[in-house]
C-alpha positions as CSV (number, residue, x, y, z in Angstrom):
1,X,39.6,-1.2,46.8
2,X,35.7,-0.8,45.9
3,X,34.2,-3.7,44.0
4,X,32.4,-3.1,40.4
5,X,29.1,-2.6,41.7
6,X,30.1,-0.2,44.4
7,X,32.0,1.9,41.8
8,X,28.8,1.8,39.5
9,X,26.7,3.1,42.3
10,X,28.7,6.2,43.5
11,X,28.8,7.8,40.3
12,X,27.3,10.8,39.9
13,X,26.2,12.0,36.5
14,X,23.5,14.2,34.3
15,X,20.1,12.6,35.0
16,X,19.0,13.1,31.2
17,X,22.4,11.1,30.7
18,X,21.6,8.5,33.0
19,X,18.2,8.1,31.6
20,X,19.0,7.7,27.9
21,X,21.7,4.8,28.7
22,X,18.9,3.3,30.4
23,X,16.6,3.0,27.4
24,X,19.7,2.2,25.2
25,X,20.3,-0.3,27.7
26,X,17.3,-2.5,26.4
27,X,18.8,-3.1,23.0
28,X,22.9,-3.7,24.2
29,X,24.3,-6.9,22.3
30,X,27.5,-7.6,23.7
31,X,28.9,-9.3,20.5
32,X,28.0,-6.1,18.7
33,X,28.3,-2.7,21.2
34,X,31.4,-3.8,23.6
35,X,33.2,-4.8,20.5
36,X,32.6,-1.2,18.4
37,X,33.9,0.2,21.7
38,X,37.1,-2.3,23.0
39,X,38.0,-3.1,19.7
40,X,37.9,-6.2,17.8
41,X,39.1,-9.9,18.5
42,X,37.9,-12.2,21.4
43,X,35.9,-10.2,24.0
44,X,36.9,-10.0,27.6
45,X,34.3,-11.5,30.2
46,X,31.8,-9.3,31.9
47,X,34.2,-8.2,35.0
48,X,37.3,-7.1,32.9
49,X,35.6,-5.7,30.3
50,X,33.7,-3.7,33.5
51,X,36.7,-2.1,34.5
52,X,38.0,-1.1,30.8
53,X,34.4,0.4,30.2
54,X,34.4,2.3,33.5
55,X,38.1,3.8,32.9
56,X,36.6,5.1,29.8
57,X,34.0,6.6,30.7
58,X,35.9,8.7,33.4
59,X,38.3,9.7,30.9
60,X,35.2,11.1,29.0
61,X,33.1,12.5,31.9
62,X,36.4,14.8,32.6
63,X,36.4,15.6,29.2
64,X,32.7,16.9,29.8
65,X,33.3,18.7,32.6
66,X,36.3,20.0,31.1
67,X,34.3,21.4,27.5
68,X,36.6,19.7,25.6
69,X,36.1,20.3,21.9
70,X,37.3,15.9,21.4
71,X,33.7,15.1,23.7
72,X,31.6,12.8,21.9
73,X,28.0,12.7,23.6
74,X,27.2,9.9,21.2
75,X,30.5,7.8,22.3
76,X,29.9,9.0,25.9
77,X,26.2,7.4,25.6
78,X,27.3,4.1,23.7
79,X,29.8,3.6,26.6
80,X,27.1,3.8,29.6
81,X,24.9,2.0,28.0
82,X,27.9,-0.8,27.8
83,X,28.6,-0.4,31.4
84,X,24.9,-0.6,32.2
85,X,24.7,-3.9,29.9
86,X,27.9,-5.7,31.4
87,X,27.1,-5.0,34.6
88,X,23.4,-6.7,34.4
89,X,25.3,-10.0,32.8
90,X,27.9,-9.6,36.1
91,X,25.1,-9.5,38.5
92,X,23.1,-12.4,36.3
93,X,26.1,-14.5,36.4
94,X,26.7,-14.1,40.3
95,X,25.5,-16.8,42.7
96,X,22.5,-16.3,44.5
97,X,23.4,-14.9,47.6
98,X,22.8,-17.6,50.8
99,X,19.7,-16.8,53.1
């Protein structure tokens, strides 16, 4: 199985998409974003809450592709910038790798 970071790096999606998480990205609060989007109630640490946040977005890139009527760009958005947000607090949290 791939780990989080390898996932994050082989998808493949819109450039404009892409770039608009990343200036979103500067203003993610976790307290705030990642609990609009996995619900309320005690949040899950960066890792699992990785994983949820990646499922979702799949689900809703198929629904792109797809031209499903339910698509929310907005949601789709909120979500990568979530994913981009968690996953610099999973690489801030890992241990510096040994030279």
């Amino acid at each position: 199985m791939q780990d989080l970071f390898t996932m994050l790096t082989t998808l493949r999606r819109p450039r404009l998409l892409i770039r608009a998480a990343r200036m979103g990205v500067q203003d993610y609060r976790r307290d705030r974003h990642l609990q609009r989007l996995l619900g309320y109630g005690t949040l899950p640490r960066p890792a699992a809450a990785l994983m949820r946040l990646i499922e979702m977005e799949r689900a809703m890139n198929e629904q792109r592709r797809d031209d499903d009527a339910g698509y929310s760009l907005p949601r789709h958005l909120d979500v990568l910038i979530a994913m981009m947000g968690e996953a610099q607090l999973l690489r801030a949290a890992r241990p510096a790798a040994v030279a």
